[in-house]
DRENVEXTI-857273 format. One record per residue (C-alpha): x, y, z; chain. Coordinates in Angstrom, 2 decimals, m for minus. Last residue first. Example, Ala and Ser with C-alpha at 12.3 -4.5 7.8 and 13.67 -1.06 7.14 Angstrom:
REM residues 2
REC         x         y         z   c
REC     13.67     m1.06      7.14   A
REC     12.30     m4.50      7.80   A
REM end
This chain:
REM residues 57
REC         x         y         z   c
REC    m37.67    m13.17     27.47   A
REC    m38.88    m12.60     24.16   A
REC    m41.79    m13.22     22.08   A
REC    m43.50    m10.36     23.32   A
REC    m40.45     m8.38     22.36   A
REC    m40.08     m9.28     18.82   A
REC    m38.08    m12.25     17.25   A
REC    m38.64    m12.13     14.70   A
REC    m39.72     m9.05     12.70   A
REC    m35.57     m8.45     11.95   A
REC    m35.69     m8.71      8.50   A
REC    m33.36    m11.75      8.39   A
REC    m35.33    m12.95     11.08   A
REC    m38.77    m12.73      9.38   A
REC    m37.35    m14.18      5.93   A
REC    m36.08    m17.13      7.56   A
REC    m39.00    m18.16      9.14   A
REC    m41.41    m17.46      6.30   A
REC    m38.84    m19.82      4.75   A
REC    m38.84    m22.75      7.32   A
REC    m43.07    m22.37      6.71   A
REC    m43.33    m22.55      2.96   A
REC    m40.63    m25.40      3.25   A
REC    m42.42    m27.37      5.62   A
REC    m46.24    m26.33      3.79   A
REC    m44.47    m28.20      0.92   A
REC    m42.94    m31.11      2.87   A
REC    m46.50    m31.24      4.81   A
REC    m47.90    m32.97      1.63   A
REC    m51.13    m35.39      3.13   A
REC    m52.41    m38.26      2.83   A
REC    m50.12    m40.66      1.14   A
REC    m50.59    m44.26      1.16   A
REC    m47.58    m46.28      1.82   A
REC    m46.71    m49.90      0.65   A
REC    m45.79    m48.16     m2.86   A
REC    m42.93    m46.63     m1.60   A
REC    m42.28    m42.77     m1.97   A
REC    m38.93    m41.51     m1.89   A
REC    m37.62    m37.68     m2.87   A
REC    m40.73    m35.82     m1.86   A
REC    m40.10    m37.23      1.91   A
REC    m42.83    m35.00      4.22   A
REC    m45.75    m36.42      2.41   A
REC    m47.72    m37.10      5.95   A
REC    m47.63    m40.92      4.78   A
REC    m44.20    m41.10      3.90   A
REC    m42.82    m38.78      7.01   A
REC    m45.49    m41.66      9.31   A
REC    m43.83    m44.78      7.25   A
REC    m41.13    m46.04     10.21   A
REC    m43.09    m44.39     13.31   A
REC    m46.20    m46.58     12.48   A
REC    m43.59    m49.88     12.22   A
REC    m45.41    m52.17     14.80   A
REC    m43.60    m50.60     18.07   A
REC    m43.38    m51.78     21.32   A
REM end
């Protein structure tokens, strides 16, 4: 059963910077800490500091 929760939770959590509808209250901008994140990421396998042997099977 679902009541819609799933439907507006990436609105609410601020993950969609492109759409907003007015129904939705924001609390929160995860899309920034997201991107912050997905780069840190990036920038740590390109540089080869991830994966490192305790992370590693």
């Amino acid at each position: 059963h679902c009541d819609g929760q799933i439907l507006v939770t990436p609105d609410m959590l601020g993950m969609n910077t492109q759409f907003h509808p007015r129904f939705v209250r924001r609390y929160a901008k995860l899309s920034e800490d997201m991107k912050k994140a997905f780069k840190r990421y990036r920038d740590d396998v390109k540089q080869l500091k991830f994966p490192t042997d305790a992370e590693s099977y």
